[in-house]
C-alpha positions, -999 to +999 in steps of 0.1 A: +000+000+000+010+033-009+009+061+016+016+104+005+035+121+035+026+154+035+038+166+066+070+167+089+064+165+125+099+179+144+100+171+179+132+162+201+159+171+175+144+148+152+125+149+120+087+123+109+075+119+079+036+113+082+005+115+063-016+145+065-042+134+089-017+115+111+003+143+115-035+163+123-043+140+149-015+139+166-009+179+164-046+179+181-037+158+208-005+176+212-020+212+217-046+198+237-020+187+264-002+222+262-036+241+267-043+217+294-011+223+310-001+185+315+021+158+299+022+126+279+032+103+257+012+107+224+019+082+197+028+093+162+024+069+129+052+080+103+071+063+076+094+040+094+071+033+122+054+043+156+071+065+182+056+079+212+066+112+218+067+133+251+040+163+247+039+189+275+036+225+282+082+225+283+083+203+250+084+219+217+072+202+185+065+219+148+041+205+119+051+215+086+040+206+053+059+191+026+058+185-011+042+150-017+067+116-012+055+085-016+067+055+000+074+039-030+102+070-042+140+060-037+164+078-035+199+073-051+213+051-026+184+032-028+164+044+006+131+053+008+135+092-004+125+116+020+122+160+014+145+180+019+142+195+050+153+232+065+167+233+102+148+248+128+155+268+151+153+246+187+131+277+198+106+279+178+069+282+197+048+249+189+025+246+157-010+253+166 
């Protein structure tokens, strides 16, 4: 099965690949902790994988969206290909 990643969820230093309403959902959950004022782990489905990810008031996170890659693209090294991605600055304010 073929799945379009959309968006880039940056949390910890590290960078997810995930489809546009996996990366909604867990966005949704995420801001609802930080306006709640409490923390958890809040699972995120990407391309290689699950990760739970710690969400809190003290943890950043940014969605951003990305030109379309499917699963099925390579790269030349023969990887699954992935966008290419800016930094970001650790300070940046969650999305929401």
């Amino acid at each position: 099965m073929e799945h379009d990643y959309s968006h880039v969820v940056r949390h910890g230093g590290h960078s997810y690949l995930a489809t546009g309403p996996m990366a909604r959902i867990f966005a949704a959950k995420a801001d609802d902790l930080i306006d709640r004022g409490e923390t958890e782990l809040v699972p995120l489905l990407h391309s290689r994988g699950v990760d739970m990810l710690v969400v809190g008031p003290g943890v950043r996170y940014r969605l951003e969206t990305v030109t379309r890659v499917s699963a099925h693209e390579k790269d030349p090294a023969g990887g699954a290909a992935g966008p290419s991605l800016p930094d970001l600055d650790s300070n940046q304010e969650p999305a929401g």
